[in-house]
C-alpha positions as CSV (number, residue, x, y, z in Angstrom):
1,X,0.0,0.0,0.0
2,X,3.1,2.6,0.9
3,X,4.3,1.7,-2.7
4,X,1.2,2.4,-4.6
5,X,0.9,6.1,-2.2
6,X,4.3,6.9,-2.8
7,X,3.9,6.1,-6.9
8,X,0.5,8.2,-6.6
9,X,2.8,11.4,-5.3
10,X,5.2,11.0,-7.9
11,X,2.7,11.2,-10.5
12,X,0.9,14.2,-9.1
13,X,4.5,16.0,-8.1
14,X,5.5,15.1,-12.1
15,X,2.5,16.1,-14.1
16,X,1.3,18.5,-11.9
17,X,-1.9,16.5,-12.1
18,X,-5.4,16.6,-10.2
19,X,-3.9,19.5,-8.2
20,X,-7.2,22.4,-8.9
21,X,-6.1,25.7,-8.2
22,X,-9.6,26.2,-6.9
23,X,-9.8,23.2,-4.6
24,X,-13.8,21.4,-4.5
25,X,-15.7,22.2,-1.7
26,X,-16.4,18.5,-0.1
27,X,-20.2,17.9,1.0
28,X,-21.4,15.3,3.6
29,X,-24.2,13.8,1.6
30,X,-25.0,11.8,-1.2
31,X,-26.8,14.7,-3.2
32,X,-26.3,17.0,-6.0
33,X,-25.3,20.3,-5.6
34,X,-23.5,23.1,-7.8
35,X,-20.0,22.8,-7.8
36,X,-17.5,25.6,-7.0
37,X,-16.4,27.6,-10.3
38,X,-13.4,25.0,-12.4
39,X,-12.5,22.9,-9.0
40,X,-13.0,20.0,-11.2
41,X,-10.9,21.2,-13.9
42,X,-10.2,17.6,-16.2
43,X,-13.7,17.1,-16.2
44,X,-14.8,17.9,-20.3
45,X,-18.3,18.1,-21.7
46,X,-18.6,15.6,-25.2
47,X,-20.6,17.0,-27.5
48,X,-22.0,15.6,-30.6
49,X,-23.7,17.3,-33.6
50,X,-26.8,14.4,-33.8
51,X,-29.5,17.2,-33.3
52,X,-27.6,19.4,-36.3
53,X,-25.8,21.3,-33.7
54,X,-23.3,21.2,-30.9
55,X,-25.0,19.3,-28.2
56,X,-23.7,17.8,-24.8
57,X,-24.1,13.7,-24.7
58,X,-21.3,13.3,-22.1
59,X,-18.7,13.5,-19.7
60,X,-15.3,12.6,-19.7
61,X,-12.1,13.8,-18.3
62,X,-8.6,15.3,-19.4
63,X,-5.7,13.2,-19.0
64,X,-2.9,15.0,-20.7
65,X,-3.0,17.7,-23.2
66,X,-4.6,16.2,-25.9
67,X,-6.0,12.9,-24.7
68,X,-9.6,12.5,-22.8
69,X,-11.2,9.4,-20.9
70,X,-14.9,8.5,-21.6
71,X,-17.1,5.8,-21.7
72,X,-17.2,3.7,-24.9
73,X,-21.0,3.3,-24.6
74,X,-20.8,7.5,-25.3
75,X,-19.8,7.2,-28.8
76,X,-21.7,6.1,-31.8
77,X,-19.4,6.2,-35.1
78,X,-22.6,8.2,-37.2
79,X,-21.8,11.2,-35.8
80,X,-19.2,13.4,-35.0
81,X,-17.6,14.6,-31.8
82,X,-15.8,17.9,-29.9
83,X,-14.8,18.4,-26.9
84,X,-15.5,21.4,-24.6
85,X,-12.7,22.0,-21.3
86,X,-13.0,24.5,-19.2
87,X,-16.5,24.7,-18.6
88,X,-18.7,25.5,-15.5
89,X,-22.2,26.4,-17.3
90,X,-22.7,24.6,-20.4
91,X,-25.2,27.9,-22.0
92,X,-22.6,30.4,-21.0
93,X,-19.9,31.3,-22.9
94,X,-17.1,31.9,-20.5
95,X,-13.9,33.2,-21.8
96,X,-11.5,30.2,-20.0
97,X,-13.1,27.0,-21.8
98,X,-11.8,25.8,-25.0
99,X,-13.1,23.3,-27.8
100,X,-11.8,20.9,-29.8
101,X,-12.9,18.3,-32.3
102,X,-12.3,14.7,-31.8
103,X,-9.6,14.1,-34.3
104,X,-9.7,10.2,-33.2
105,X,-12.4,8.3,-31.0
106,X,-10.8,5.0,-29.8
107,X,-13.1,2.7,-28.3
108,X,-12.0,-0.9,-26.4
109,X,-11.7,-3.5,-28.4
110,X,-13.6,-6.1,-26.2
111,X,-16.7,-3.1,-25.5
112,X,-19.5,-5.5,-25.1
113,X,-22.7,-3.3,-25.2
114,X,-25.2,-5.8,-23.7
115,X,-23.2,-6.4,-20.6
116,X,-21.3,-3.1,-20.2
117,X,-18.1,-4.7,-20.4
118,X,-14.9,-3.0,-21.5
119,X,-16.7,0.6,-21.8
120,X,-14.5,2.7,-22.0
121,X,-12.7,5.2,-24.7
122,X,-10.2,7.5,-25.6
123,X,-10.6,10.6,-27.8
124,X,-7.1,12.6,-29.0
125,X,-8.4,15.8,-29.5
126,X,-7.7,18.0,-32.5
127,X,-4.7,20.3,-31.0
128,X,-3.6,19.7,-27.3
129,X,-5.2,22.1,-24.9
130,X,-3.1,24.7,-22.3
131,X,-3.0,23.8,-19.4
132,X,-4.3,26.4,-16.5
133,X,-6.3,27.4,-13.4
134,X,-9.4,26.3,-15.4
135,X,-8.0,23.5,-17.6
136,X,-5.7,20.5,-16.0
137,X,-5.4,16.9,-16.0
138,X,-6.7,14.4,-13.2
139,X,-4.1,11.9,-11.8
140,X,-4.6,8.2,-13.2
141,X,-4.1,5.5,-10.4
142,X,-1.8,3.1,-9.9
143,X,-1.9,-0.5,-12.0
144,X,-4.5,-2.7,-10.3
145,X,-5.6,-0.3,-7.5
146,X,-8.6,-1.2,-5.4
147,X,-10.4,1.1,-3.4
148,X,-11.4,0.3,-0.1
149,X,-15.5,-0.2,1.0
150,X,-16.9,3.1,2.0
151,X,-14.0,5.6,0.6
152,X,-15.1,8.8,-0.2
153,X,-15.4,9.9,-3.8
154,X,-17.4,12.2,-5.8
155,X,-19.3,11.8,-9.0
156,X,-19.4,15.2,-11.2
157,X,-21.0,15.9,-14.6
158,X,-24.0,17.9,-16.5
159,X,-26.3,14.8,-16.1
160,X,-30.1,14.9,-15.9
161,X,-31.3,16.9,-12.1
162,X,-34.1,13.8,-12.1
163,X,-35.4,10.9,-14.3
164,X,-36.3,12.3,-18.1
165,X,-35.5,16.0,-16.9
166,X,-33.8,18.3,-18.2
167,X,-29.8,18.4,-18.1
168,X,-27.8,20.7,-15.2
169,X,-26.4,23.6,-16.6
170,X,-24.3,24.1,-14.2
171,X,-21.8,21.2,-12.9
172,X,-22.8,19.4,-10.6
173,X,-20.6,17.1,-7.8
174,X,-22.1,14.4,-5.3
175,X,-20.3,12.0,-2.7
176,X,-20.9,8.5,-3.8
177,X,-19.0,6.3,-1.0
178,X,-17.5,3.0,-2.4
179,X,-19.5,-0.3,-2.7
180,X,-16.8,-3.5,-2.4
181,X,-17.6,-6.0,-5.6
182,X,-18.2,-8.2,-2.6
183,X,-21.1,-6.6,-1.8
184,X,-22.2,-5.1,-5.1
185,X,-22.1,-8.3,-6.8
186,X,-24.4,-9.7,-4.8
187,X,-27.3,-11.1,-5.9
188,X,-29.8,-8.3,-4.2
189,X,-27.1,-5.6,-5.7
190,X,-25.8,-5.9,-9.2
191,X,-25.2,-9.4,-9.3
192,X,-23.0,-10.7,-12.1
193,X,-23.3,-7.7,-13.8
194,X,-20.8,-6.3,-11.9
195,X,-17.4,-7.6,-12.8
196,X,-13.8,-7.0,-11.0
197,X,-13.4,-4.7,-13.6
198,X,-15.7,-2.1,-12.6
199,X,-16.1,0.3,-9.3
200,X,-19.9,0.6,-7.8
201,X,-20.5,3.7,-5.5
202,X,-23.5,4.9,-4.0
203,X,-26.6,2.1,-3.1
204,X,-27.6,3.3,0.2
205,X,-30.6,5.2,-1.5
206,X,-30.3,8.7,-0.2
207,X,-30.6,10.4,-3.4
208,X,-31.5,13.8,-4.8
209,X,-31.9,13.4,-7.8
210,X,-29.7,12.3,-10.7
211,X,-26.2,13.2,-10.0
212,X,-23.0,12.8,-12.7
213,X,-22.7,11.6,-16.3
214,X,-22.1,8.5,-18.3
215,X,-18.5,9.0,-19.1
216,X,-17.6,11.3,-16.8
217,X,-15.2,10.7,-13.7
218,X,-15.0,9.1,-10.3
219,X,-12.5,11.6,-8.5
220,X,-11.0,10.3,-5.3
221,X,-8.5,12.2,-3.3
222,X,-4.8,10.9,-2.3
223,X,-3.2,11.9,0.8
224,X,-1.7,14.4,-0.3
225,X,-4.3,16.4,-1.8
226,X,-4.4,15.3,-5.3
227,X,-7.0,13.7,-7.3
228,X,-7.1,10.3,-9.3
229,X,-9.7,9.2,-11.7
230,X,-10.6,5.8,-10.2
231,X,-13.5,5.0,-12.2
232,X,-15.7,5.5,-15.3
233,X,-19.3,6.2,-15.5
234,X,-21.0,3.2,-17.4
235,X,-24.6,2.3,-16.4
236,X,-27.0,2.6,-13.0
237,X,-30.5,1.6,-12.4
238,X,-32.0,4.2,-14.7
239,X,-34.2,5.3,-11.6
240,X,-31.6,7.4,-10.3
241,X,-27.8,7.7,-9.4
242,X,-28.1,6.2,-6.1
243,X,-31.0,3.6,-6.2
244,X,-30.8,1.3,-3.1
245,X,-28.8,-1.4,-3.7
246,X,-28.2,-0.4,-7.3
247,X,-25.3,1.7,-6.9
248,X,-23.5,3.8,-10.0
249,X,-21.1,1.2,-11.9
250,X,-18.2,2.7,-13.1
251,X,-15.3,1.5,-15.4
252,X,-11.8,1.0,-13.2
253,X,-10.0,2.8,-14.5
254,X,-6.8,0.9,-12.7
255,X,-7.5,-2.0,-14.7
256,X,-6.9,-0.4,-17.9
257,X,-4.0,1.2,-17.8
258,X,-2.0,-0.8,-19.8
259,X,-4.9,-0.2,-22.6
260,X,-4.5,3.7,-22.2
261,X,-0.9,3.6,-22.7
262,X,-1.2,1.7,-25.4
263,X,-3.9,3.8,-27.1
264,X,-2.0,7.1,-26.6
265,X,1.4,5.3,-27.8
266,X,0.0,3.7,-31.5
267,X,-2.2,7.3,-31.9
């Protein structure tokens, strides 16, 4: 555990990664609320042009200068796709974001779409972006890391304020504690459905609402202050973000790094 800390810091001290120069503001429930102007600066609105104009479909989140994580369940190949960083309110044009088309959209090869398995993508954008106060990368985790039952992360994104309403304009952030695949592959939780591969977070049922984005991140502090991108929105109950005992699946992120590096060294 010390080794897999200690790589953690070197990352963050390296990159300069999931360091915000305006640090989140933590909250102590499992609810949505608007999140404090660019403290989750890697996390990027995906935009597609399926309604004949820009439109946000999902999250994702920065990962170097011209590389961004999402899920591959996000991307269908008849349309095409930018990239907005930067962004607090999605209607307002504020003078920090930037945008960038998707010059290529890499999804897993094993992305099963029935079972969720293997969702997740890469997208190199167009032009690499500059990094900022408004615009940086999270931290990725170390190989095969496994968070512990009940660690605190937080689920951000533009998704939907309830079922079939209308998208946030403003980001929104919500503490989503960790489920053990233990316990979230049991048979009253997710069942097989959820695989060693994936991170569940939330199920206790205290919701307010839907919180987060398919795609977007699961941030989870380091002791030293930095942020990692542990997970991967891919599917939840469709009844909300924190259904009981159908917690938020998320890609792990940890158990795809060799992927990623792959990706971002053939492309």
């Amino acid at each position: 555990m010390r080794k897999l800390l200690l790589l953690t810091f070197l990352v963050a001290d390296v990159c300069g990664c999931g360091l915000p120069a305006y640090p989140p503001v933590p909250a102590r429930v499992v609810a949505g609320v608007d999140v404090k102007p660019h403290s989750w600066p890697w996390q990027v609105s995906l935009q597609s042009d399926s309604s004949g104009r820009w439109s946000h479909v999902c999250g994702g989140t920065l990962i170097a200068p011209e590389w961004v994580l999402t899920a591959a369940h996000c991307i269908n190949g008849r349309h095409n796709y930018r990239v907005e960083v930067g962004k607090h309110s999605l209607k307002a044009s504020e003078e920090n974001s930037a945008a960038r088309r998707a010059a290529r959209i890499i999804t897993h090869e094993g992305y099963n779409i029935l079972l969720s398995r293997n969702d997740i993508a890469l997208i190199k954008l167009s032009s690499p972006v500059v990094f900022s106060d408004t615009i940086m990368p999270s931290c990725l985790p170390p190989r095969h890391a496994i968070l512990p039952h009940g660690a605190a992360c937080y689920i951000t994104g533009w998704g939907r304020l309830s079922t079939d309403g209308a998208l946030a304009d403003i980001l929104q952030q919500a503490l989503l504690p960790v489920v053990d695949h233990d316990t979230c592959s049991h048979s009253d939780w997710w069942g097989v459905l959820a695989t060693d591969k994936m991170v569940c977070a939330g199920g206790d049922g205290i919701t307010a609402g839907c919180n987060g984005d398919s795609g977007g991140p699961l941030n989870c502090q380091n002791p030293d202050g930095s942020w990692t991108v542990h997970g991967v929105v891919s599917f939840g109950s469709g009844q909300g973000c924190n259904f009981f005992q159908k917690p938020t699946v998320f890609t792990q992120v940890s158990s795809y790094l060799d992927w990623i590096d792959r990706v971002k060294t053939n492309y």
